[in-house]
N, C-alpha and C positions, 0 to 999 in steps of 0.2 A: 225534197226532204234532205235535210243535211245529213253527214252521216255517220253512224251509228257505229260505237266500236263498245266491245265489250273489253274490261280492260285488266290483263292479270301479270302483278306486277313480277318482278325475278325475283324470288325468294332470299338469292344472295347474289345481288350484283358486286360487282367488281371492288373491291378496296378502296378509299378515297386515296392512299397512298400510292397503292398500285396504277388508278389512275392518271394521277398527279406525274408520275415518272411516267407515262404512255403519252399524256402533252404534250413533255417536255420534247418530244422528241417521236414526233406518230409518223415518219415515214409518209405513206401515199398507199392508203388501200391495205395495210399491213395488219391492223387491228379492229373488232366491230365493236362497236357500243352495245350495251346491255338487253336490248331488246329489238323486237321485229314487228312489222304489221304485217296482219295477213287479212286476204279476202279469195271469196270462193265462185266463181261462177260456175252455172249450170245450165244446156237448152234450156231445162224445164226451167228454169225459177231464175235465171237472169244472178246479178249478183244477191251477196248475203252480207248479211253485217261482218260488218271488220273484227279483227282479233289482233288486240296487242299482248305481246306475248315474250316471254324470254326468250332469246336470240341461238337458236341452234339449230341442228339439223334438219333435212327435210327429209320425211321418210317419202319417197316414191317406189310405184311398183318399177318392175324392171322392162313393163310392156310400155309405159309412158309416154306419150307422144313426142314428147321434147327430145327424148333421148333417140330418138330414131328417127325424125323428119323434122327438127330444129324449128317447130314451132315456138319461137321465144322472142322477145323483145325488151329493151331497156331502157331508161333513160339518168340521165347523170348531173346535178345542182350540188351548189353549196349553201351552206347557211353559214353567217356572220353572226360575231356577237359587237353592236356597237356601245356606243362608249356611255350606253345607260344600264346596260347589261339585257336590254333587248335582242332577240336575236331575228336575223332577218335572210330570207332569201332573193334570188334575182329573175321576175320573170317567169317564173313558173305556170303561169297559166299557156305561154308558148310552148313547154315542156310536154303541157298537157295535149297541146293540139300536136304535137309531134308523137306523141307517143300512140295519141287516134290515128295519126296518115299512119305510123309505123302498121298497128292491131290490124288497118283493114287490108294494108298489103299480103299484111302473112295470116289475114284468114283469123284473126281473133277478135273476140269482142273489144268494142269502146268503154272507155271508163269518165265519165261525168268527170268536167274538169273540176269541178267544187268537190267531186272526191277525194281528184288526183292529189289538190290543194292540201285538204283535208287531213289525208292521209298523213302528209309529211309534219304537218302541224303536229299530230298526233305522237309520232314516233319522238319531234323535238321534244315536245313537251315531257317526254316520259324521260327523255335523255340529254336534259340541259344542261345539266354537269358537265358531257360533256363535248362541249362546245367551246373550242378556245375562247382565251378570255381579248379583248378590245384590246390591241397596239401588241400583240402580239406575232408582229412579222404577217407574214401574210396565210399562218393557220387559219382553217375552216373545219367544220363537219362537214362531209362529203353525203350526199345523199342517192341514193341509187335505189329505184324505182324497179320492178321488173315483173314480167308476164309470161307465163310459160304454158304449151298444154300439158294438162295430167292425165287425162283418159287415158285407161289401157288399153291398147290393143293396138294390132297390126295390119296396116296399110294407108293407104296413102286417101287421106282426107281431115276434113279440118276433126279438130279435136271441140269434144262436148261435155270435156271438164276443162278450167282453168284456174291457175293461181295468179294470184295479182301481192306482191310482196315488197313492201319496204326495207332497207336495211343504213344501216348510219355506220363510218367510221370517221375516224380525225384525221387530220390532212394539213399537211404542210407545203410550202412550197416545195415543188420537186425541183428548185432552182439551188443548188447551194449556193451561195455569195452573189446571189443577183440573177436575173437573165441572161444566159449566155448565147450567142449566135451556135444554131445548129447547123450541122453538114449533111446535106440530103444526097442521097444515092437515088438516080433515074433507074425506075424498076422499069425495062425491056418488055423482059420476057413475062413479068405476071401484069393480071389486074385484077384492080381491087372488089368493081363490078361490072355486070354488063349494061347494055341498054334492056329494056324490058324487064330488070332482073331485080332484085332488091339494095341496091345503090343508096336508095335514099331512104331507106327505113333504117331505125336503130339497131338493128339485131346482130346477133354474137358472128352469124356467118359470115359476115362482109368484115369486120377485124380478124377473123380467122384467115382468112384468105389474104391477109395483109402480112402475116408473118414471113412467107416465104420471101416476099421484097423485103423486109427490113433484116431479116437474117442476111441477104445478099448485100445490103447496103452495110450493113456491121463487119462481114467481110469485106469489104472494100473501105473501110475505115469510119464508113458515117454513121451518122446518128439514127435518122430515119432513113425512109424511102420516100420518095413520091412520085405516087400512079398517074399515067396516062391511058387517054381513051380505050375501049378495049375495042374500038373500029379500025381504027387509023391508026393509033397508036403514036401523034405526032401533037393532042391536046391536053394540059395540063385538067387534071382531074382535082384528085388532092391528097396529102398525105392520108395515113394509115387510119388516124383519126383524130385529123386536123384539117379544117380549111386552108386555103391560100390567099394571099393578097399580096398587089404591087402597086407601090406609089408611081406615079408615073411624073415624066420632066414636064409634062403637060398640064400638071395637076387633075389630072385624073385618080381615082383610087378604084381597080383593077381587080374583080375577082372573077374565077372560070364559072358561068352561069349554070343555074341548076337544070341540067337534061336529063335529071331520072339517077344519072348514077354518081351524082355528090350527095352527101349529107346535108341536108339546108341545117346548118348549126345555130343554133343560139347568138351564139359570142358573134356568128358571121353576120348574122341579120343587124344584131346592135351596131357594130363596126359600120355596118354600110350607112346605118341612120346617123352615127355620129360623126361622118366623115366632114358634115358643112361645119362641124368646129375646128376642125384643120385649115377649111379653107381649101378643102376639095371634092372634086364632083363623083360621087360612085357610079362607077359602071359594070356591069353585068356581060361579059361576053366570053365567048370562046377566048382560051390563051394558047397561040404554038408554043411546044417546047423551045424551039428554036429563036422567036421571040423574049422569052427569057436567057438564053444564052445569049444570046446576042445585044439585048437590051442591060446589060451590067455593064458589058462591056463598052458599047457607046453611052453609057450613059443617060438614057434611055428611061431606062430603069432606074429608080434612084435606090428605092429600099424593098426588101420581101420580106414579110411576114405571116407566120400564121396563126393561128386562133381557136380554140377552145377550153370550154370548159374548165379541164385540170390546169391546162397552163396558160390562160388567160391568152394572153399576145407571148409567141417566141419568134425571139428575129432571128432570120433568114441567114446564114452566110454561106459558103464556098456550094458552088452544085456541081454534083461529080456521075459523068458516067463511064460505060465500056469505053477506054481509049482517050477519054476528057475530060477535061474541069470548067468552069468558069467560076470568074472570081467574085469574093464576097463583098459587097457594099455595105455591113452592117459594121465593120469596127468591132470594135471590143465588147459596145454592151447594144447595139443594135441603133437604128437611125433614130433622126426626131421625130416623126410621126409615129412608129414604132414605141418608141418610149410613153409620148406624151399619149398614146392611147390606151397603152398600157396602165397608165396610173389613170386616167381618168374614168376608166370601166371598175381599177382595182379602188380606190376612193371612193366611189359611189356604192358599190358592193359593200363594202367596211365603216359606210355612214361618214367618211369624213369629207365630202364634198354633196352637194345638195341632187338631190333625185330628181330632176328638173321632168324627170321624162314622165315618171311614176311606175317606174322598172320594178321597184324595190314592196315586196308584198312580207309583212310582219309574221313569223310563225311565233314568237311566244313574247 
């Protein structure tokens, strides 16, 4: 059955004016759009009808499961408005299957991917205002999905209440003047996950654990961090919350293989499919650190990039750790594989080049 929202509008959403200046200019995650969807699960009675609803507060008790054994989970799309005033998202039914591996690692129900779908449709349609307008740079409405437990009470077991919540803001590129090459700091001493541990689920604990790398790479001048194994501590894992990838002089195209403790991304899986339009073969393997330092250097290496989500493709430059650097092959605005995947993913997304794949699922 498809599904069922019951639907109460905001009484007084937002100004069209006030809007309009929030557009112009929406930052990255800064602002929410006018409304939220909610759903309820329970042992007894499985989910319930959805509620759209004016966008505010969540009342929780203070026993809450989430708040004390981080039963939670998310996931993260945008929506486009193309040049008919349609607006569309990317893939999302992946989203869905990602956000079911994420639920059954941390012990929470699945949610029907024609919900998950559904859901967002939902939300757009109530908040298509606002959704940047077509050939406006590379603005989106950002979408974020999420699942948490509610049950109160105290100790260590899965929770038998849950909330399943949509929420929308506007989004711009977090690029000012273009894509710029990043400077990554090699995180030593943390990591991001372990093996056995939750790695490859969405949830808030594995970027929590990310901050202390990237604080340390901020002191040390860079942008990000990027984590290695937490075995060995000598295999390229992936940034904070980004994938990796490297062109190779071989024509290979290079990313560190999912053993449990990378994110299998989105953006990473497309990238890998779209690799035979470059004219390279994708590979799936373990990466040494050392292999990347040294492969820039001989040349090896041509270009490094990484991939998600909020920032599509960012190229790769300088890698710096305790005592060393290695140098950047991206140039000023990043290599040609780099670039040209970039706009081929961001084009397709934005409706100005054709969907060849059938990535592209219509929300209103």
């Amino acid at each position: 059955m498809p599904l069922t929202t019951v639907r109460t509008p905001h009484p007084s959403p937002l100004a069209v004016d006030e809007r309009e200046v929030i557009l112009a200019a929406p930052g990255f995650g800064q602002h929410m759009t006018d409304h939220m969807l909610t759903m309820e699960w329970s042992q007894e009675s499985g989910w319930s009808d959805a509620s759209l609803q004016p966008y505010g507060p969540i009342q929780l008790d203070p026993a809450a499961s989430v708040l004390h054994y981080a039963q939670e989970i998310f996931e993260g799309l945008k929506a486009y408005r193309h040049e008919d005033g349609s607006v569309w998202t990317f893939r999302p039914e992946k989203n869905a299957e990602r956000l079911n591996a994420s639920a059954r690692r941390m012990v929470l129900p699945e949610l029907p991917a024609e919900d998950f779908v559904e859901s967002l449709r939902v939300l757009v349609e109530a908040d298509e205002a606002w959704v940047p307008a077509f050939g406006d740079g590379e603005k989106s409405l950002y979408l974020r999905p999420f699942m948490f437990g509610s049950a109160a009470f105290l100790g260590l077991r899965p929770s038998t209440r849950v909330r399943y919540s949509v929420i929308a803001s506007p989004a711009e590129s977090i690029f000012v003047g273009g894509p710029k090459p990043i400077t990554l700091w090699i995180s030593e001493g943390y990591a991001r996950a372990g093996a056995g541990g939750t790695g490859a689920a969405k949830c808030g604990g594995n970027y929590a654990s990310a901050l202390a790398g990237q604080i340390e790479g901020s002191a040390n001048g860079c942008d990000q961090a990027v984590f290695l194994d937490s075995a060995t501590h000598t295999k390229v894992d992936e940034l904070g919350g980004m994938n990796v990838f490297f062109v190779m002089r071989d024509g290979t195209l290079v990313t560190p293989e999912l053993t449990g403790t990378i994110l299998p991304g989105i953006t990473r899986m497309s990238v890998l499919e779209l690799a035979h339009e470059f004219g390279l073969r994708p590979v799936e393997r373990a990466v040494p650190i050392q292999e990347w330092r040294d492969g820039v250097v001989s040349s090896e290496v041509l270009e490094v990039f990484a991939c998600g989500t909020a920032a599509i493709i960012t190229p790769i430059g300088e890698l710096r750790w305790a005592g060393g650097s290695a140098p950047s092959t991206a140039g000023e605005f990043g290599g040609e594989v780099t670039r040209g995947m970039r706009e081929r993913l961001l084009s397709m997304q934005q409706g100005r080049s054709e969907d060849t794949y059938g990535w592209m699922t219509r929300l209103v």
